[in-house]
C-alpha positions as CSV (number, residue, x, y, z in Angstrom):
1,X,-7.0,87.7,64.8
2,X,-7.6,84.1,63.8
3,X,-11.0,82.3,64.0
4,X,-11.2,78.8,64.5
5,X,-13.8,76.0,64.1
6,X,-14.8,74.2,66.8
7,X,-16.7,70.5,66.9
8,X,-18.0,68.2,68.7
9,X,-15.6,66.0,70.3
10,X,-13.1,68.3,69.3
11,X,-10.9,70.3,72.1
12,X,-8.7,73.7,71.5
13,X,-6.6,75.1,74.0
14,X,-5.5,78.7,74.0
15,X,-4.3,81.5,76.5
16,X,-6.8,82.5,78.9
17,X,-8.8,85.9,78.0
18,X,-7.5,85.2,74.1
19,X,-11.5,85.0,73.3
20,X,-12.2,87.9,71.3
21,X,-15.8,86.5,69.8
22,X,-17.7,83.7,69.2
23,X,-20.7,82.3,67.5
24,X,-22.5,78.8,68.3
25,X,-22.5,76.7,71.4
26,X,-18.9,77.3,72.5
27,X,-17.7,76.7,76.5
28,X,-14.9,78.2,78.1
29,X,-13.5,76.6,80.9
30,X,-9.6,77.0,82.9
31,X,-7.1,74.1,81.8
32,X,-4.8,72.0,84.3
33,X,-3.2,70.0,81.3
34,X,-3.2,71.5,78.6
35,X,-2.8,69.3,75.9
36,X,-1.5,65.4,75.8
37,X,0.7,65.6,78.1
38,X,-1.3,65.2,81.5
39,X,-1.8,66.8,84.6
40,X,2.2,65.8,86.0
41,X,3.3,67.3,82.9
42,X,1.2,70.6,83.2
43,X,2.5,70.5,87.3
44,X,6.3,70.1,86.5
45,X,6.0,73.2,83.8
46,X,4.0,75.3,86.1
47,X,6.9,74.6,89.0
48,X,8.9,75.8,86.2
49,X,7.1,78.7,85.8
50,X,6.7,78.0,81.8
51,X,3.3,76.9,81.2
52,X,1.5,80.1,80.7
53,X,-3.0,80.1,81.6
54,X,-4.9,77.9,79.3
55,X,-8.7,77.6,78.6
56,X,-10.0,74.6,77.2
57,X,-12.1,75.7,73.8
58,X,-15.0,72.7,73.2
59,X,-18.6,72.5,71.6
60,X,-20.0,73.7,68.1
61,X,-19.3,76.8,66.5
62,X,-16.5,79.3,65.5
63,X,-14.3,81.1,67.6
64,X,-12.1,84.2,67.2
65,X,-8.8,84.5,69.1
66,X,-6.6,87.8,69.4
67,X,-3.8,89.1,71.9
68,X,-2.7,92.9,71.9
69,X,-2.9,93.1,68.8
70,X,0.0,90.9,67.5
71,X,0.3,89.1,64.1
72,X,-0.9,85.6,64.5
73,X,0.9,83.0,62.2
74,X,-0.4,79.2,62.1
75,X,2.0,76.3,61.6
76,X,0.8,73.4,60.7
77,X,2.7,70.0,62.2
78,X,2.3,66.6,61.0
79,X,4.1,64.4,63.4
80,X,7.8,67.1,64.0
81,X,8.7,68.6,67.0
82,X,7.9,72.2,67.9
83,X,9.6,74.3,70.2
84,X,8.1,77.7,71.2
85,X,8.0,80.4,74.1
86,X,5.3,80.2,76.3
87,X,4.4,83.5,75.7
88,X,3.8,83.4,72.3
89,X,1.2,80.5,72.3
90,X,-2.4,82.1,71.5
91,X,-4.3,78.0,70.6
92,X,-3.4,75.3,69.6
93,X,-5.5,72.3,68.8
94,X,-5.9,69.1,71.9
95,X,-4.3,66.4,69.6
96,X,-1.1,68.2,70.3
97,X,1.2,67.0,73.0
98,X,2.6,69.4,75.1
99,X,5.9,69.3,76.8
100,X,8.8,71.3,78.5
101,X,12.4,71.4,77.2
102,X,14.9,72.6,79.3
103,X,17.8,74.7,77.9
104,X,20.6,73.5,79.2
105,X,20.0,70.3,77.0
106,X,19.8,72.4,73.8
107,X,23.5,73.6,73.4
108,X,24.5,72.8,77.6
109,X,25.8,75.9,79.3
110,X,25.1,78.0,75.9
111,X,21.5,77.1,76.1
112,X,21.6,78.5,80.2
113,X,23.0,81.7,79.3
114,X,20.7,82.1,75.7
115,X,18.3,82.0,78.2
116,X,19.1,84.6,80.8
117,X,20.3,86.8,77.5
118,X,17.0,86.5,75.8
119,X,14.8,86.9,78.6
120,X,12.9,83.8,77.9
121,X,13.6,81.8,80.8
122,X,15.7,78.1,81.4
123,X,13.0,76.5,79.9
124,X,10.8,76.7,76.5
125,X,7.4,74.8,75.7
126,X,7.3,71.9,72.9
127,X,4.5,70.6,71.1
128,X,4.4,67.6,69.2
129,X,1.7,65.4,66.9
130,X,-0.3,66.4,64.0
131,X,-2.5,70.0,64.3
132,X,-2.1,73.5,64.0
133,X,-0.8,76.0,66.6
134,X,-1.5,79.6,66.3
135,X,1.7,81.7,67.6
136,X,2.0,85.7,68.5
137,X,4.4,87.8,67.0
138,X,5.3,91.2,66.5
139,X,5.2,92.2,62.7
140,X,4.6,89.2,60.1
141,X,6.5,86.0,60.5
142,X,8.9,84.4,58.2
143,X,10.2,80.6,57.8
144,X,13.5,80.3,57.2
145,X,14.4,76.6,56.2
146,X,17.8,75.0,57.7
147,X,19.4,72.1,56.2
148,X,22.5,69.9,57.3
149,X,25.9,71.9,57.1
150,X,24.0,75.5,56.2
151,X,22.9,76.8,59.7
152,X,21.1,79.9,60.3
153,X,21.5,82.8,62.5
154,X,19.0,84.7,63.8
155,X,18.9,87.9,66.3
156,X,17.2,86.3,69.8
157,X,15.1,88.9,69.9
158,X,13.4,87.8,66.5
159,X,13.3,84.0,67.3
160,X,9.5,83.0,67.3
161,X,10.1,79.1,67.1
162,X,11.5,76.6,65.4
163,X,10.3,72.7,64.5
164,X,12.6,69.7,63.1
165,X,15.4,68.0,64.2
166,X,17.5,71.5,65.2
167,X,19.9,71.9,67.9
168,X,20.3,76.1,69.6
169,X,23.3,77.8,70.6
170,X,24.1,80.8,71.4
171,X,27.0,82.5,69.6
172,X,29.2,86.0,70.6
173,X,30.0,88.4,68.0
174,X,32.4,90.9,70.3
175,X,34.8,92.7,69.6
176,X,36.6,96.0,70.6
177,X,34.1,98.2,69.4
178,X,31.6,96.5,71.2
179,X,34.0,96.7,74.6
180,X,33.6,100.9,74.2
181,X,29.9,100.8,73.2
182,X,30.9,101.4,69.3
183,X,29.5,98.3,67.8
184,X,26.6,97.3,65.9
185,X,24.0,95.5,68.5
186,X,24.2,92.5,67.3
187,X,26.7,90.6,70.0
188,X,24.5,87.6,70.6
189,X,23.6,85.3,67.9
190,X,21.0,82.4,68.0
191,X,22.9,79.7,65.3
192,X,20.4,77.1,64.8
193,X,22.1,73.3,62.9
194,X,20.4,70.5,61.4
195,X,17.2,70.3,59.2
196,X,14.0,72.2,59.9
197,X,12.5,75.6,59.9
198,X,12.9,79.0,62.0
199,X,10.2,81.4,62.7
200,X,11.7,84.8,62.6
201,X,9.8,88.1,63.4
202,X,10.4,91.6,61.6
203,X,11.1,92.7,65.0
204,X,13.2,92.6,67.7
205,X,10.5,93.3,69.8
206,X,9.6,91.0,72.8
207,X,5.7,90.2,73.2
């Protein structure tokens, strides 16, 4: 779990029914927007089918948010770019714009079939300002940093998120002992380029 202060003037968004306890003047109402980026924003994701439930969080008081269990991990961002799966949002705070990346654009017809292969859909949610956001994952969370000319490779299954000025793609590791079921499970590769940080779970596990 992860508890979270809450004050006047202030708003937090998270996934609906992530409420596991609170104490103060707290009020719990269903989110169109979600976030900065305004209700034509929140209508073009949920067209999408990306943007997953949101309850606005606002009042005075603490709050204590939890989903199935998983590990939560908090990133702080001060201005970067974070992109993450819908999924594994659990709050984040209102300051935070919140957008919709498709794919295609991150790596072109790679990016289409990372996601079909990864199960996490032609599209993946961004955020972007200065806050925290509280992601899910299964098993702890690690950052792995990536600078210009040393990309990382991660399995897809462990991806969590990344921030920074990154660009995806999806890489193929086959060979002939993949062809008769003999290789090692690892045939797809997420290669991420540029300079930021990965968030990598100690699972393959989806959520």
């Amino acid at each position: 779990m992860i508890e979270a202060t809450v004050n006047p003037g202030q708003v937090l968004y998270s996934q609906r029914g992530a409420m596991i306890a609170y104490r103060g003047e707290v009020s719990f109402t269903p989110s169109l927007t979600g976030g900065q980026g305004g209700v034509m924003s929140a209508i073009g994701r949920r067209v999408r089918g990306e943007a997953a439930p949101l309850m606005t969080v606002e009042g005075r008081g603490t709050v204590m948010f939890g989903h199935g269990g998983h590990e939560v991990h908090v990133i702080d961002l001060t201005g970067e770019l974070l992109h993450v799966e819908s999924d594994r949002l659990l709050a984040f705070e209102g300051s935070l714009r919140q957008g919709t990346v498709f794919l295609g654009s991150q790596g072109g017809v790679m990016g289409l079939v990372r996601g079909q292969a990864t199960g996490q859909g032609l599209f993946t949610t961004t955020l972007e300002g200065k806050g925290a956001v509280a992601v899910l994952a299964h098993g702890g969370v690690f950052e792995l940093p990536v600078t210009p000319g040393r990309p990382v490779n991660v399995d897809p299954q462990a991806y969590v998120c990344h921030r920074g000025q990154l660009t995806n793609r999806l890489t193929t590791a086959l060979s002939w002992r993949d062809m008769v079921g003999r290789g090692s499970g690892e045939a797809f590769q997420l290669e991420l380029s540029g300079q930021g940080t990965v968030f990598v779970q100690a699972s393959e596990e989806k959520l």
